[in-house]
C-alpha positions as CSV (number, residue, x, y, z in Angstrom):
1,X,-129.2,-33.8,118.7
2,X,-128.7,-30.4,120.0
3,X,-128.7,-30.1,123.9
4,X,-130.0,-26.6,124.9
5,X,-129.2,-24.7,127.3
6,X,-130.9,-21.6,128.8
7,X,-130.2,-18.3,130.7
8,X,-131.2,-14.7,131.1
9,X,-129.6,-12.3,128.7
10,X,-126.6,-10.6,129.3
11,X,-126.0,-6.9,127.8
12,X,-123.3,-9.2,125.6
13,X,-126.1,-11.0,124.1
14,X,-128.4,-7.9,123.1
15,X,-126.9,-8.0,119.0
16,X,-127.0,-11.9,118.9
17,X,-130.8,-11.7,120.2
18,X,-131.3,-8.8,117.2
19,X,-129.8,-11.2,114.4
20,X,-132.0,-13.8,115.7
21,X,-135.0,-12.1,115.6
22,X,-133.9,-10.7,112.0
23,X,-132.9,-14.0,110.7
24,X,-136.4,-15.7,111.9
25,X,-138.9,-12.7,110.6
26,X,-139.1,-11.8,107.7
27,X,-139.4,-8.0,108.6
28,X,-137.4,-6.1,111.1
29,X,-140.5,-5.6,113.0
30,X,-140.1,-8.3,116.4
31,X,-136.2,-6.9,116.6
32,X,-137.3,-3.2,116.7
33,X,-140.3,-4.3,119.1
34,X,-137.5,-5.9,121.4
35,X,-135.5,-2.7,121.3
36,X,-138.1,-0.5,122.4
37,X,-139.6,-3.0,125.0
38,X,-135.9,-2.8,126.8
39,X,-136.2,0.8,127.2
40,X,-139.9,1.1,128.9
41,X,-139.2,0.3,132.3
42,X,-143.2,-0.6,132.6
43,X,-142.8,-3.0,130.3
44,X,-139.2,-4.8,130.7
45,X,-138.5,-7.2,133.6
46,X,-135.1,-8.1,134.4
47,X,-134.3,-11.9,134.3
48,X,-137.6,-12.6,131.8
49,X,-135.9,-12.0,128.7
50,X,-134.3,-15.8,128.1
51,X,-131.8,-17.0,125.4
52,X,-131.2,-20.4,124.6
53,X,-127.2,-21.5,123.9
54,X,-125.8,-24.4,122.5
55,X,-122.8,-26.6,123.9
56,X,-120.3,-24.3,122.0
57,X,-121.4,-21.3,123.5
58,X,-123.5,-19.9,119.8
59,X,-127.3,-18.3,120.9
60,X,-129.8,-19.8,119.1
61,X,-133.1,-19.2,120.4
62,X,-135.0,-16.3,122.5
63,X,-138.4,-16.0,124.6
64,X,-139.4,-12.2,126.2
65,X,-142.1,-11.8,128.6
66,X,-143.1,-8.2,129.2
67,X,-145.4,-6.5,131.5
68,X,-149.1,-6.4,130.3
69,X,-152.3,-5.9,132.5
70,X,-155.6,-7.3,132.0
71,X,-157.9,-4.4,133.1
72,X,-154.8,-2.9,135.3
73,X,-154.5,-5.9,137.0
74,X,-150.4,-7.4,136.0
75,X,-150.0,-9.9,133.8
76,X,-146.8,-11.0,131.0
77,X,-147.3,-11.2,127.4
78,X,-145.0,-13.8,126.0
79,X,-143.6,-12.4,122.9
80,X,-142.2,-12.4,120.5
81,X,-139.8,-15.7,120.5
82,X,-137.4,-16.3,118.1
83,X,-135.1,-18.9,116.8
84,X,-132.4,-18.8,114.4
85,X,-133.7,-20.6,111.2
86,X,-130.8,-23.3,111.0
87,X,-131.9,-24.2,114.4
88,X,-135.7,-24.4,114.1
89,X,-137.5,-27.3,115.3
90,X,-134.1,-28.6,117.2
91,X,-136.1,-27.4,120.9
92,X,-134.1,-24.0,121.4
93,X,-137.4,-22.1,121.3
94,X,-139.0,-24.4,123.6
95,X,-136.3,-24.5,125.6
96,X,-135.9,-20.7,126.0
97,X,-139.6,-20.5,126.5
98,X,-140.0,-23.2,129.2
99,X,-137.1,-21.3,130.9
100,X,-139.3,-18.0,130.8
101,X,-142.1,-19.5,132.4
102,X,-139.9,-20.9,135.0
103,X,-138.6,-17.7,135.4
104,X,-141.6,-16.3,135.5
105,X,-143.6,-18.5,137.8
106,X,-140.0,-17.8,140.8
107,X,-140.7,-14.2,140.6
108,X,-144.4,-14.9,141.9
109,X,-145.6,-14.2,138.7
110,X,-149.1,-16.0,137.3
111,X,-150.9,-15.3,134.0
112,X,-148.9,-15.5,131.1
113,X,-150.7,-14.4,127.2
114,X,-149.1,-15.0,124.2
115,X,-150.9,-14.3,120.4
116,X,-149.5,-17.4,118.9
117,X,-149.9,-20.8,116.6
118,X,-152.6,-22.9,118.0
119,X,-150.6,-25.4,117.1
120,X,-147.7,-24.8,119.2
121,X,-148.1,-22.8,122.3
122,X,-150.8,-25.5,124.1
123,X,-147.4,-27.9,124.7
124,X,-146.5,-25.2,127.0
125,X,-150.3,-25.4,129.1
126,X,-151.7,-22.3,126.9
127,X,-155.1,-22.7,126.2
128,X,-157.6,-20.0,124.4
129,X,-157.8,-17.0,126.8
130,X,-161.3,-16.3,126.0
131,X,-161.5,-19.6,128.8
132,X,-160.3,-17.0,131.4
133,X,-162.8,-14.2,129.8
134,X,-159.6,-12.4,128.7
135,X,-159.8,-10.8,125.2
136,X,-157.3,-8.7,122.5
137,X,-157.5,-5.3,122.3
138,X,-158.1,-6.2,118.6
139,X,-159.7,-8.8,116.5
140,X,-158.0,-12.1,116.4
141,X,-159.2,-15.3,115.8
142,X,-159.9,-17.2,119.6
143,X,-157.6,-20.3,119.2
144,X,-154.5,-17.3,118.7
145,X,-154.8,-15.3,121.6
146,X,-153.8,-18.0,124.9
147,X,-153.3,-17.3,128.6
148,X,-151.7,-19.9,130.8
149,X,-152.0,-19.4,134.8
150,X,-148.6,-20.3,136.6
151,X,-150.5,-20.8,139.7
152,X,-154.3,-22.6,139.3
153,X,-154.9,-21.5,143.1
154,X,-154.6,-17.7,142.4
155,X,-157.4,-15.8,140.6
156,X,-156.8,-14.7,137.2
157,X,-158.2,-11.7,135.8
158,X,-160.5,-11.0,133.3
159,X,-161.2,-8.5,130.7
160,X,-159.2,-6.8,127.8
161,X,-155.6,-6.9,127.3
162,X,-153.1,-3.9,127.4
163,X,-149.9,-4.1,125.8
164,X,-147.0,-2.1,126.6
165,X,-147.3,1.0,124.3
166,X,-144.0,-1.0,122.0
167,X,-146.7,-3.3,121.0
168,X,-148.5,-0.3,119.1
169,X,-152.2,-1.6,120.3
């Protein structure tokens, strides 16, 4: 078994976090998404973009949060998340995305979407945003589109999401 480990990125790990995101898509569509997301300073937050390493130093996994807003109030989207193909279901993306919502939650941060498997992200606390009357700025099916609150005492907003204008939404 693989022990993960997990850290912000470094500008050394910016073509390791590319191949990753090329090797787990099938188009180059998450990797270009990443790309443009680290040049909008609205969107990118320093010390949210989280890789996951293993014991010999090789990146295998990656989780991004980005500034979002639900009706202009802040919020993160979680996305995308990647993990090398040889090292899927070995806990490097869970890893690296556990270690974004840490990160997350110690920069005071609280309401965290992601458009995701039902079957996966609820591990992590997601549950269907339409539960916090948050909504896509598209159609999706309910169970896809989650929010998770890093704090249950703080209020959470409600209405429609915007992405960052990388997202294309």
């Amino acid at each position: 078994m693989t022990i993960w480990t997990a850290r912000p990125e470094t500008a050394d790990d910016i073509t390791a976090i590319r191949a990753i995101n090329l090797a787990a898509f099938p188009t180059s569509g998450e990797a270009d998404l990443i790309d443009a997301l680290r040049t909008d300073p609205k969107a990118w937050i320093d010390g949210l973009s989280l890789v996951t390493e293993g014991s010999d130093g090789t990146l295998a996994g990656h989780a991004l949060l980005t500034r979002c807003h639900v009706d202009g109030a802040p919020a993160l989207a979680l996305a995308p998340c990647a993990v090398r193909p040889s090292a899927q279901r070995t806990g490097a993306g869970s890893t690296a995305i556990r270690a974004a919502l840490d990160a997350a939650r110690s920069l005071g941060e609280n309401l965290v979407l992601v458009l995701g498997h039902p079957e996966y992200y609820p591990r992590f606390g997601f549950t269907p945003a339409s539960r916090f009357g948050i909504r896509a700025p598209f159609d999706v099916p309910d169970e896809a589109m989650m929010a998770l609150a890093l704090d249950g005492t703080r209020p959470v907003p409600t209405g429609t999401v915007q992405y960052p204008a990388a997202f294309g939404v």
